[in-house]
SEMARNU-906338 format. One line per field, with one value per residue (C-alpha): residue in three letters; chain; x negated, y negated, z. Coordinates in nm, 2 decimals, padded with zeros to 4 digits. Example, Ala and Ser with C-alpha at 12.3 -4.5 7.8 and 13.67 -1.06 7.14 Angstrom:
<nodes>
aa: (ALA/SER) $
ch: (A/A) $
c1: (-01.23/-01.37) $
c2: (00.45/00.11) $
c3: (00.78/00.71) $
</nodes>
This chain:
<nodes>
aa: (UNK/UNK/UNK/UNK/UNK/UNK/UNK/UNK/UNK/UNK/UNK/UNK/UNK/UNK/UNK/UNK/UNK/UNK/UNK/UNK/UNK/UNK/UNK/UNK/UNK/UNK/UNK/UNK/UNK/UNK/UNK/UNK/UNK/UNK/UNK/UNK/UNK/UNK/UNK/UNK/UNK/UNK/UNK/UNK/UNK/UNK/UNK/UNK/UNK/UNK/UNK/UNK/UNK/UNK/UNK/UNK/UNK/UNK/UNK/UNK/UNK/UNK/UNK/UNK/UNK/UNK/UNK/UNK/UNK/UNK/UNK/UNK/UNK/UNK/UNK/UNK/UNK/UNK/UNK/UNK/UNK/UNK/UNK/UNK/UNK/UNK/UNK/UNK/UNK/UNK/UNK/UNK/UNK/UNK/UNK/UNK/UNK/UNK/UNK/UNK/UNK/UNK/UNK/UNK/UNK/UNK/UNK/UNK/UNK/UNK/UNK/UNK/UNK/UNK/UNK/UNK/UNK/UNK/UNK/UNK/UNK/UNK/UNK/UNK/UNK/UNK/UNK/UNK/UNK/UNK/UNK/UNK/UNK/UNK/UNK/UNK/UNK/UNK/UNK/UNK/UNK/UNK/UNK/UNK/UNK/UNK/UNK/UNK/UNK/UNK/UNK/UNK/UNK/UNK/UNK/UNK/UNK/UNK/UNK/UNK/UNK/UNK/UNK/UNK/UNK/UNK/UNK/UNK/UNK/UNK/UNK/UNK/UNK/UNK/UNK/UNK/UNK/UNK/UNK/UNK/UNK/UNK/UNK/UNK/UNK/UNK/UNK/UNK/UNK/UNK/UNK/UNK/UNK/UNK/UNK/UNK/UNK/UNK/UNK/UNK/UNK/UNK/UNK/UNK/UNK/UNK/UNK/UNK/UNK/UNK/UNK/UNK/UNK/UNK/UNK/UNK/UNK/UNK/UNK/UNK/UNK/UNK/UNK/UNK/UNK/UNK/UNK/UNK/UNK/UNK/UNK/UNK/UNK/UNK/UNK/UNK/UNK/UNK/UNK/UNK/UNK/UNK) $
ch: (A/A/A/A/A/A/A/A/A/A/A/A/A/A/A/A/A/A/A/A/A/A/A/A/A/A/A/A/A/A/A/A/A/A/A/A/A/A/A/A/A/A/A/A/A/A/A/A/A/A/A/A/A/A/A/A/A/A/A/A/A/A/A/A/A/A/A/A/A/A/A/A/A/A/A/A/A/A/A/A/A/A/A/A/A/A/A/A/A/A/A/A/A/A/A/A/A/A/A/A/A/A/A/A/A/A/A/A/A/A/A/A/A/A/A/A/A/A/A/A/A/A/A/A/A/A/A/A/A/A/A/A/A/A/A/A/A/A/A/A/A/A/A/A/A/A/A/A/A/A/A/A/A/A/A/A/A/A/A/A/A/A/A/A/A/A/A/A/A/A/A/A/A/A/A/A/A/A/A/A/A/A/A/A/A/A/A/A/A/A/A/A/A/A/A/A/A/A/A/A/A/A/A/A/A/A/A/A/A/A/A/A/A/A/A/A/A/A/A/A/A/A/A/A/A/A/A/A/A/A/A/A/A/A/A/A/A/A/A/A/A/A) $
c1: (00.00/-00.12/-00.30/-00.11/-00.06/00.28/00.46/00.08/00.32/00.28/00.69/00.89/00.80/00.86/00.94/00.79/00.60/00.50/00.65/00.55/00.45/00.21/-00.06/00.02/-00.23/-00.42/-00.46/-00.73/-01.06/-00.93/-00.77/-00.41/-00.07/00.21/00.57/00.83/01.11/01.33/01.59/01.44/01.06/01.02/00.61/00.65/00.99/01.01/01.18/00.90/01.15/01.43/01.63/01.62/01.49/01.12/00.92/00.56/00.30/-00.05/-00.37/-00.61/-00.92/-01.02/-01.40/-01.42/-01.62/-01.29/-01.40/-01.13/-01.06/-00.76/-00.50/-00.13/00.12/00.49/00.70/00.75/01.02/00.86/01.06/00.73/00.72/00.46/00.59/00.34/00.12/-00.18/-00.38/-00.71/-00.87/-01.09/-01.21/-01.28/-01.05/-01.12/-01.01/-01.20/-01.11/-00.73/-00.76/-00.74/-00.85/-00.86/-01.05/-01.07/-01.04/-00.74/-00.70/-00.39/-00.38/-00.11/-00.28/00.06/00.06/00.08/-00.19/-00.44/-00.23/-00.46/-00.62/-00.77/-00.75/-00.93/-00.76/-00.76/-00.51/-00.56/-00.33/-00.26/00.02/00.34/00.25/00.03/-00.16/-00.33/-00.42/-00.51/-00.73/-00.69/-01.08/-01.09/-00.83/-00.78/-00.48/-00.67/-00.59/-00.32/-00.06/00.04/-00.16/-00.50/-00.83/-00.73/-00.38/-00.33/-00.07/-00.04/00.23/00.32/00.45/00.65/00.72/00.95/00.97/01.30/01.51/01.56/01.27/01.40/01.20/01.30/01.07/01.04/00.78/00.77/00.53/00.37/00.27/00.04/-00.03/-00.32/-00.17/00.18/00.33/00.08/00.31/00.27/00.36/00.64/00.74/00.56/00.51/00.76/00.79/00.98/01.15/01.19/01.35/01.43/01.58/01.36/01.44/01.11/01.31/01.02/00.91/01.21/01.00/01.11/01.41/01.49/01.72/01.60/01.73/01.46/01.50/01.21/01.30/01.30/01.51/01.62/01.40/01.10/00.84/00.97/01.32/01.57/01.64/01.47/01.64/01.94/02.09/01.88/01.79/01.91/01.76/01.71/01.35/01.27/00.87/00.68/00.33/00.15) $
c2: (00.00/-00.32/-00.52/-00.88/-01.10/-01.15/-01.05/-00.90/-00.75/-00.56/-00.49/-00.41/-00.77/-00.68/-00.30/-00.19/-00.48/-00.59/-00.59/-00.57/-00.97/-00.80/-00.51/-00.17/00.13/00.27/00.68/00.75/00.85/00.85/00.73/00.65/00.48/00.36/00.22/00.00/-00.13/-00.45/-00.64/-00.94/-01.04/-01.23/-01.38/-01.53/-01.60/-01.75/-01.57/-01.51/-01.38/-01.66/-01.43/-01.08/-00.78/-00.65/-00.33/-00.33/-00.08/-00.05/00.19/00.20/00.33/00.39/00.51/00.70/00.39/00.20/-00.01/-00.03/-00.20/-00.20/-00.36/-00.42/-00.55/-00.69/-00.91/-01.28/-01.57/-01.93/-02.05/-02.10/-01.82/-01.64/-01.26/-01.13/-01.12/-00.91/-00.91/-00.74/-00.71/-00.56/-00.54/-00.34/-00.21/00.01/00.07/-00.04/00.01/00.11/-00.22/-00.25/-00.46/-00.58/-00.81/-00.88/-01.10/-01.10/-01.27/-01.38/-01.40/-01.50/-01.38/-01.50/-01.84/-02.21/-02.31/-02.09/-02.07/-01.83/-01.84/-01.67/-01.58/-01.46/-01.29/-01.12/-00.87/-00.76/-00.49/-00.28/-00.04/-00.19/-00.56/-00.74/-01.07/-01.22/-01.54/-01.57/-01.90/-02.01/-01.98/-02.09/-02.23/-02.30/-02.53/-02.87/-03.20/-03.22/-02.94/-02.62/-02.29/-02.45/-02.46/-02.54/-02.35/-02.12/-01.89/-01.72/-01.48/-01.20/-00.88/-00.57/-00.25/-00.02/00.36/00.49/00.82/01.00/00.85/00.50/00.20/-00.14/-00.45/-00.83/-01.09/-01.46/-01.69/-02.02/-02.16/-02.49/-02.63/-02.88/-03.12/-03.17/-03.49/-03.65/-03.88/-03.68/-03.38/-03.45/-03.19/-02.86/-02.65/-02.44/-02.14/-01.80/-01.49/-01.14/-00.89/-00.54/-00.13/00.10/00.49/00.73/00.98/01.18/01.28/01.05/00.75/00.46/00.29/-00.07/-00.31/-00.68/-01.02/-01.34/-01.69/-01.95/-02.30/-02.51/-02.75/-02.88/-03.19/-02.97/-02.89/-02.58/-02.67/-02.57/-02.13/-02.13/-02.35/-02.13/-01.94/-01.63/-01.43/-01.04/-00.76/-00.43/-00.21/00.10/00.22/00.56/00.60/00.92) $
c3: (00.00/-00.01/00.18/00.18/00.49/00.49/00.32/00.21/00.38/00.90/00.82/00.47/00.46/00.75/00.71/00.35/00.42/00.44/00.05/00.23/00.44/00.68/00.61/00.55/00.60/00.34/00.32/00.55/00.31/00.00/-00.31/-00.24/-00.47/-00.43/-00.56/-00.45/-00.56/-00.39/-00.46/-00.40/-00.37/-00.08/00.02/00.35/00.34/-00.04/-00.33/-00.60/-00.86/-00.80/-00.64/-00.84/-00.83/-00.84/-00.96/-00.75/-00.70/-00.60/-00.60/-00.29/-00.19/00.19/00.32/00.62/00.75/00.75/00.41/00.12/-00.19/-00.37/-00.60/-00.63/-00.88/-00.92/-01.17/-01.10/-01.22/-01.12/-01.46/-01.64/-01.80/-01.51/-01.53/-01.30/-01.03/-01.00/-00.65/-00.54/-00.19/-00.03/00.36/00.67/00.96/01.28/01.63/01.91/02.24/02.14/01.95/01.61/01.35/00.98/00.82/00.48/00.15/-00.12/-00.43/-00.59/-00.94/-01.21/-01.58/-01.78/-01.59/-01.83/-01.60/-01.36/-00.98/-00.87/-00.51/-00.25/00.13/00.41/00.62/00.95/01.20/01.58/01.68/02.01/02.05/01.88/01.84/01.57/01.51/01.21/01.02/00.65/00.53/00.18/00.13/-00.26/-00.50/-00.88/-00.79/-00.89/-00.67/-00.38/-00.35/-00.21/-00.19/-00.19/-00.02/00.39/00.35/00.72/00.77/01.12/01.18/01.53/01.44/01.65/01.49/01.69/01.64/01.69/01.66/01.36/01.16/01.21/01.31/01.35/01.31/01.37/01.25/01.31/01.10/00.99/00.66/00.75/00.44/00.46/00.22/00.41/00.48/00.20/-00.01/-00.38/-00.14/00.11/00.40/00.31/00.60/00.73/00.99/00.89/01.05/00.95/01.12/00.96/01.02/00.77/00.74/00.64/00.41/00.38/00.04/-00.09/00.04/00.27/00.28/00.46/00.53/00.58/00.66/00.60/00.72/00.64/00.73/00.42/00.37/-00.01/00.06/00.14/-00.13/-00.16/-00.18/-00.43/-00.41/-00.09/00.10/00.13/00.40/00.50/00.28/00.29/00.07/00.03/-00.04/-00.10/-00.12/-00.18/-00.14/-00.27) $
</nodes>
C-alpha cells in the first residue's frame, strides 16, 4: 500500500488509508501490490477527482532492515485536463522499544498536468499500540511563486485504529494543513484542519471494505473553496493488497 501521509493515507483515509490519508504497511521483506477502488478520492480531506470515483494501486518493496521503496497511482479531475497522479517514496521504519516509527520521502507527481504541480515531502510517524503521530514538510516544489503545496507547507495529523469483533475496526484521525503562504493577499485563508472517522471490514481474500465520513474546514472563501467547501464528505472504499 502506499505510503502517503494522509490520506498518504494511518486509516482508509482513515481505514484503506490511508486511501488511504495516513501510512499503510508494506509486506514484511518483499515485493508486495495492491488495488483500491473508492468512490471518491479524498487527500487530507479535499476531493482530488471533484467528487467521483477513483481506480488506484500501487507496487512496494520492503528489506528485512525495514528500508522500502515503492509507487502508487490513481486518476485525478482538477478540470485541467490532469488525469493522473503518480507518486514514489521511499524510507525506513522499525520498532524500538514497542515504538514504532517511519521516516521517509514521497513525491507527488502529475505527468498530464498544463503546467508541472509536482512536489515533494518529508515525512515522518511515531506509533505505540493503537494511536499514531506524524508530520510531513513540503521539502521541494515546482509550484513557482506564492501558492499552495510549496516549499514550507506542514501537515500534522493523530491517528487511532480500533480492532473490533468480527474482523471490524473502527478508526479516527484529526489533521492540519499549515500552508506557509496563508493569509498573504494573492492567497487569502488557506489553511484548514480536517477529520476522518471510519468502520472498515477485512473480508479476507475479498479485500477490505470501509465506510467513511470526512470533514475539512473550508469554507467557499478559502483557497480551496468551491467542491470542498461542502458538507462532509461520505464515501465508500474497498482495497486488496497481494
Amino acid at each position: 500500500m502506499r505510503r502517503r501521509i494522509s490520506t498518504k493515507d494511518c486509516l482508509l483515509s482513515v481505514g484503506l488509508l490511508v486511501t488511504l490519508q495516513a501510512v499503510p504497511l508494506i509486506a514484511s521483506a518483499g515485493v508486495s501490490a495492491n488495488l483500491g477502488i473508492t468512490s471518491n478520492y479524498l487527500f487530507r480531506g479535499v476531493t482530488q477527482t471533484d467528487g467521483s470515483t477513483a481506480t488506484q494501486g500501487g507496487l512496494d518493496y520492503e528489506h528485512a532492515s525495514g528500508l522500502y521503496v515503492g509507487g502508487w497511482g490513481s486518476n485525478v479531475d482538477f478540470g485541467d485536463g490532469t488525469s493522473y497522479e503518480l507518486d514514489l517514496y521511499a524510507g525506513f521504519s522499525g520498532v524500538i522499544e514497542d515504538i514504532g516509527y517511519d521516516v521517509g520521502y514521497i513525491y507527488y507527481s502529475y505527468p498530464d498536468a498544463p503546467e508541472s504541480i509536482d512536489f515533494g515531502e518529508i515525512y515522518g510517524e511515531l506509533s505505540y499500540s493503537i494511536a499514531s503521530i506524524g508530520v510531513a514538510y513540503t521539502a521541494n516544489s515546482d509550484v513557482s511563486g506564492e501558492g499552495l503545496f510549496v516549499q514550507g507547507d506542514i501537515y500534522y495529523y493523530a491517528s487511532v485504529d480500533v480492532p473490533l469483533e468480527d474482523d471490524f475496526s473502527t478508526g479516527v484521525l484529526i489533521g492540519y494543513y499549515d500552508f506557509t503562504d496563508d493569509g498573504k493577499a494573492s492567497i487569502g485563508k488557506a489553511s484548514y484542519g480536517h477529520a476522518a472517522v471510519n468502520v472498515t471490514k477485512d473480508a479476507g481474500s475479498f479485500g477490505a471494505f470501509s465506510v467513511n465520513l470526512e470533514y475539512a474546514d473550508i469554507d467557499s472563501s478559502n483557497a480551496l473553496g468551491s467542491v470542498n467547501s461542502d458538507d462532509p464528505k461520505f464515501w465508500l472504499g474497498w482495497t486488496k493488497s497481494f
